[in-house]
C-alpha positions as CSV (number, residue, x, y, z in Angstrom):
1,X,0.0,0.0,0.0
2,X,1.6,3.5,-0.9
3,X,2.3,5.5,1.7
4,X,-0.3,8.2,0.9
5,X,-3.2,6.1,0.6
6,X,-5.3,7.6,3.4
7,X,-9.0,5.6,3.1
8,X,-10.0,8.7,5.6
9,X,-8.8,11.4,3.9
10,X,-9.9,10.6,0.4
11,X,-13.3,9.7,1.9
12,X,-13.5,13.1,4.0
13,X,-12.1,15.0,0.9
14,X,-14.5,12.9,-1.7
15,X,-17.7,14.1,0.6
16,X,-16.4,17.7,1.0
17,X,-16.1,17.7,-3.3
18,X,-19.8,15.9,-3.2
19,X,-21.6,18.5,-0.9
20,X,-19.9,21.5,-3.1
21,X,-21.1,19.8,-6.2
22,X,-25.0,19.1,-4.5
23,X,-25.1,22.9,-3.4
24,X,-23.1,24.1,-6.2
25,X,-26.3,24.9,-8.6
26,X,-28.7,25.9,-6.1
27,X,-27.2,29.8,-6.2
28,X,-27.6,29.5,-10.0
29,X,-31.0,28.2,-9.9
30,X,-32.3,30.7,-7.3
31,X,-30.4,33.4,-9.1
32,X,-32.7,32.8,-12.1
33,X,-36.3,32.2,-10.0
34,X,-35.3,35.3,-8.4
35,X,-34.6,37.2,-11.5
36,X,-37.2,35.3,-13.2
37,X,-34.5,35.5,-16.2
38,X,-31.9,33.5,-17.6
39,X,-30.6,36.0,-20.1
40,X,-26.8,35.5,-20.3
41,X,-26.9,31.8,-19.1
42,X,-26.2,29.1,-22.2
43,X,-28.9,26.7,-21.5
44,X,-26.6,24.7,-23.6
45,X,-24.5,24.6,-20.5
46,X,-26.4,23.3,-18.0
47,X,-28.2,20.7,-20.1
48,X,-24.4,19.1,-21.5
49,X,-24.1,19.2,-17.9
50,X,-26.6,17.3,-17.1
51,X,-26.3,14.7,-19.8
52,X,-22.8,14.4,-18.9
53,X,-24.0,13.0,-15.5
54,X,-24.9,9.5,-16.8
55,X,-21.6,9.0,-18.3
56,X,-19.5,10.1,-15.4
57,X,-22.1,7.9,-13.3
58,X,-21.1,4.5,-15.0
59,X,-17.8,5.6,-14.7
60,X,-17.4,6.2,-11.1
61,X,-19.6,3.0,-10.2
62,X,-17.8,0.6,-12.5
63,X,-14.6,1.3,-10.9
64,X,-15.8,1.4,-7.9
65,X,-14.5,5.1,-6.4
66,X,-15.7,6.4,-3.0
67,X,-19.7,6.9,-2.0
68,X,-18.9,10.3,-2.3
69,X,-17.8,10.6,-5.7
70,X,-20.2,8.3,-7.0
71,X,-23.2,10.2,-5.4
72,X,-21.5,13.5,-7.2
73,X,-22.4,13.1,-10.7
74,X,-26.2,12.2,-9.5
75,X,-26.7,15.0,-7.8
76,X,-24.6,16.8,-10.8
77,X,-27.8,15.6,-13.1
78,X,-30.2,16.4,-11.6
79,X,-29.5,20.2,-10.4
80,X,-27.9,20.7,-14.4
81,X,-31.6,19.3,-15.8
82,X,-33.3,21.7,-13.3
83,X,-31.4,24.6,-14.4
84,X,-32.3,23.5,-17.7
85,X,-35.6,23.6,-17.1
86,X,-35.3,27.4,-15.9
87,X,-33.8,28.2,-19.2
88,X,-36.6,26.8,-20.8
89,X,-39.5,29.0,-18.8
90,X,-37.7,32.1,-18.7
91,X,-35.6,32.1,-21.6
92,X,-38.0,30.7,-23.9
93,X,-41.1,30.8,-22.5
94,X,-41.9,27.5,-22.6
95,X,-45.1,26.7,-20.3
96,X,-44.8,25.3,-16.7
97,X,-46.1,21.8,-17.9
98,X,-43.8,21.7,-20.5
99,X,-40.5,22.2,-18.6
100,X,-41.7,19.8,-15.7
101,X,-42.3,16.9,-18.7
102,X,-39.2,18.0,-20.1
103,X,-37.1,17.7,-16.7
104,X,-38.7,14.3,-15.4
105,X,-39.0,12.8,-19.0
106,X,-34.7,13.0,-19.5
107,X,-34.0,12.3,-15.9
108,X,-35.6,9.1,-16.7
109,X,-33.8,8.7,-19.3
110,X,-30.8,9.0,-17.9
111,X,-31.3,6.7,-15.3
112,X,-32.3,4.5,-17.5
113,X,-29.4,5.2,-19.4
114,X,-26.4,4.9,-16.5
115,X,-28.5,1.4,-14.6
116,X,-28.3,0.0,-18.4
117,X,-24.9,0.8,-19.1
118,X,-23.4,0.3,-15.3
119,X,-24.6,-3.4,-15.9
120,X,-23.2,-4.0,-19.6
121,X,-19.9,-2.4,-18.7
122,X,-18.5,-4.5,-15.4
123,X,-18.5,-7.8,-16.4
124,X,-15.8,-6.4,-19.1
125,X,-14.4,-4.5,-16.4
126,X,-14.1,-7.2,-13.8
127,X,-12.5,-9.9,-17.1
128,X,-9.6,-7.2,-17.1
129,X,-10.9,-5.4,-20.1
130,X,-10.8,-1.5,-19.0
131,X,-11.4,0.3,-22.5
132,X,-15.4,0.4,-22.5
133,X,-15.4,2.1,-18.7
134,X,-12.4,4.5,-19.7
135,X,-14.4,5.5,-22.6
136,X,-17.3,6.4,-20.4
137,X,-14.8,8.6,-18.1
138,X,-13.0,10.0,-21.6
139,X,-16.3,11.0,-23.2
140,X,-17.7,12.7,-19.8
141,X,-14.5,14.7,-19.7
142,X,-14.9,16.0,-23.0
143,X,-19.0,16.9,-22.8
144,X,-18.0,18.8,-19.7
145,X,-15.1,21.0,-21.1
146,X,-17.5,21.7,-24.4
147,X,-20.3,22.7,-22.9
148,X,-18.8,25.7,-21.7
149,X,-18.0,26.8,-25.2
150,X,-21.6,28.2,-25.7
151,X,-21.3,30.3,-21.9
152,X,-18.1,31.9,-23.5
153,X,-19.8,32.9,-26.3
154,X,-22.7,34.3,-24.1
155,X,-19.8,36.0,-22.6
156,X,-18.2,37.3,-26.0
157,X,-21.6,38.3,-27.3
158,X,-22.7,40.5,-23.8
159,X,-19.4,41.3,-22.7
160,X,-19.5,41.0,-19.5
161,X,-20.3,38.2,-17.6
162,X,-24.0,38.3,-17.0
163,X,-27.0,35.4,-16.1
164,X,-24.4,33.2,-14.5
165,X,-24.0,33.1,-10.7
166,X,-20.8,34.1,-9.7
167,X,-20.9,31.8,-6.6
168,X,-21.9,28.9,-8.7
169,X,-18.8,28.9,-10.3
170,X,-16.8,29.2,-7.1
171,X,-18.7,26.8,-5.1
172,X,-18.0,24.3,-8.8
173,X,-14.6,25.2,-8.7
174,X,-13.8,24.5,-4.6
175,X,-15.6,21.1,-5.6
176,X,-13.5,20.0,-8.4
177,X,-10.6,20.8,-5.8
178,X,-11.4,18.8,-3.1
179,X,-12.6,15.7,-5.6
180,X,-8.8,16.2,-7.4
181,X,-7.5,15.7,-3.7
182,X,-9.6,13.0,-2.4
183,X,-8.2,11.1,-5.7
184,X,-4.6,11.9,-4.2
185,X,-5.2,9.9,-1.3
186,X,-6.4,6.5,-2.9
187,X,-4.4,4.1,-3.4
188,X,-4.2,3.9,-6.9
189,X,-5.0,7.5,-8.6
190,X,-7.5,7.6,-10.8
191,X,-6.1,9.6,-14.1
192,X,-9.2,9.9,-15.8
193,X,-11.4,11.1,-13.0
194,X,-8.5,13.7,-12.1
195,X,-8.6,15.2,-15.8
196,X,-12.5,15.7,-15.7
197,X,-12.2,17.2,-12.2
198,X,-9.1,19.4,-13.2
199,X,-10.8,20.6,-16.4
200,X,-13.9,21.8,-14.0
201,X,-11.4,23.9,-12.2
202,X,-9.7,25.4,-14.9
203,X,-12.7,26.2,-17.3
204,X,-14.6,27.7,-13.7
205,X,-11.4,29.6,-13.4
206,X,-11.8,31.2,-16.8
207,X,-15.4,32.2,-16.0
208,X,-14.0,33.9,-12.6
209,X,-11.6,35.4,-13.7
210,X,-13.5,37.1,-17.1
211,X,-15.9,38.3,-14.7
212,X,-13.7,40.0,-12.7
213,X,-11.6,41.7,-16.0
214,X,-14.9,42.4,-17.9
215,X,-17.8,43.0,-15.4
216,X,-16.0,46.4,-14.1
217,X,-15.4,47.3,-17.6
218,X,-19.2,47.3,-18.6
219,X,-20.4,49.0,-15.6
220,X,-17.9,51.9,-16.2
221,X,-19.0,51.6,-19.6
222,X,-22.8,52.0,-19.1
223,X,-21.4,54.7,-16.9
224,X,-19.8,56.4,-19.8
225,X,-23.1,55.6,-21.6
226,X,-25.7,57.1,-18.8
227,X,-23.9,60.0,-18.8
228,X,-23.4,60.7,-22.8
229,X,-27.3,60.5,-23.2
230,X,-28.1,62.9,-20.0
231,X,-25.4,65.2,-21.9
232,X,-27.3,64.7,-25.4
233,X,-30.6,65.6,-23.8
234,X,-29.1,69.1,-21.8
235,X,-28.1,70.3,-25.1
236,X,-31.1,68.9,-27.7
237,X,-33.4,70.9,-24.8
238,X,-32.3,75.0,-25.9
239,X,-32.7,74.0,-29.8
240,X,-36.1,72.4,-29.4
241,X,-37.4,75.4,-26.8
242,X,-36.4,78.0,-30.2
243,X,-37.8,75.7,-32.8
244,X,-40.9,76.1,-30.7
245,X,-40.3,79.0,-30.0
246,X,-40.1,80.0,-33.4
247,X,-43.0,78.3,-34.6
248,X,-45.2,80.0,-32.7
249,X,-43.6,83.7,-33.9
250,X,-44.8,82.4,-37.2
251,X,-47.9,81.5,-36.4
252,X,-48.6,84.9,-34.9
253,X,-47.3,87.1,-38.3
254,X,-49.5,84.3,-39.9
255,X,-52.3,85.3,-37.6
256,X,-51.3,89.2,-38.0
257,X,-51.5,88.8,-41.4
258,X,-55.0,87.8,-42.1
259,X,-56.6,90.3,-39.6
260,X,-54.4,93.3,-41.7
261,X,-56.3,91.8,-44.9
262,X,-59.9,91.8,-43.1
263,X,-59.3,95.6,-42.2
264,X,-58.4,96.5,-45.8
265,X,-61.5,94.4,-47.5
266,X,-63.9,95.9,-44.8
267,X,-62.8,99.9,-45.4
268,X,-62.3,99.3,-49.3
């Protein structure tokens, strides 16, 4: 047995990483109910997320890694797919029944999915054969670093780093640390699991830090903006007061006019 296998450690760092990643999404989902808006959140995202669960599932169950970081990728699911479901009713104002059939008909599915696939995978697994349950860990990895492609070009197109709770991506990224280290402390480390968890950390950090760059920037810019209109509206006010102004001399010599006419008819 290495000398850093600690069964203690990885178990108290796996459930550490797992209660991050089950409370990571509720600040992003009560972000949006409170906002009642998703704008600047990739529902693209959360639902890659959330159909990346499954795979990671199978992964972390055939090989057998700690409860904690086998209930992770559940509770990953399901909190993606309800976030999904937001992005559906606010974003595209999809009606109530529709979201809730949407979000209980692919959790079902995945379940499906993972139980099915759990069970066709470990007898390979067990006979020595490893590629089908790497594949599953390979394939998770890669869903998770795309999805946040479309949230980068959310932030690209708003420039700034709106819709998306900041302490969702902290709390995401803290998780992804603590899993990385509970895989330190087992006693053989799990490569594949510690590239999906490392990539959560490193795309999270991205999102960080292009808030903190580009949020500032926009707020001094709508500063900037604020401030050119009131400045466009002080000096449009004078040139509209003499147009009036003016138009209403007119009127008058218009007025002056006719009533110099009706004295000339009436003494002719």
């Amino acid at each position: 047995m290495p000398l850093h296998t600690n069964a203690a450690a990885e178990n108290a760092l796996g459930t550490i990483g797992t209660i991050c990643w089950t409370v990571q999404l509720i600040p992003q989902i009560w972000k949006s109910w409170r906002t009642k808006s998703t704008k600047g959140l990739s529902h693209w995202l959360v639902l890659a997320w959330g159909l990346a669960g499954p795979f990671l599932g199978v992964y972390v169950i055939v090989q057998d890694l700690n409860i904690p970081l086998i209930v992770q990728p559940q509770a990953f699911c399901v909190l993606s797919l309800l976030s999904w479901a937001q992005c559906l009713y606010y974003g595209q104002k999809r009606s109530f029944v529709t979201c809730l059939s949407a979000f209980i008909g692919v959790i079902f599915l995945c379940a499906g999915f993972e139980a099915g696939m759990v069970y066709a995978v470990r007898p390979a697994y067990r006979a020595g054969n490893n590629a089908p349950v790497e594949f599953f860990g390979i394939f998770a990895s890669v869903i998770i670093a795309l999805a946040l492609l479309p949230q980068y070009y959310e932030i690209y197109r708003h420039r700034e780093v709106i819709g998306i709770s900041i302490l969702f991506m902290a709390i995401d990224c803290l998780g992804g640390v603590f899993s990385v280290l509970s895989l330190v402390f087992k006693e053989k480390f799990d490569v594949i699991a510690g590239v999906t968890y490392s990539l959560v950390i490193i795309l999270d950090g991205i999102v960080l830090a292009l808030a903190a760059i580009l949020n500032p920037r926009a707020k001094r810019r709508r500063a900037r903006e604020a401030t050119a209109d009131a400045s466009d509206v002080r000096d449009s006010s004078p040139s509209t007061t003499a147009t009036v102004h003016d138009g209403c001399v007119q009127e008058e010599k218009k007025v002056d006019g006719r009533e110099e006419r009706d004295v000339e008819a009436r003494t002719a």
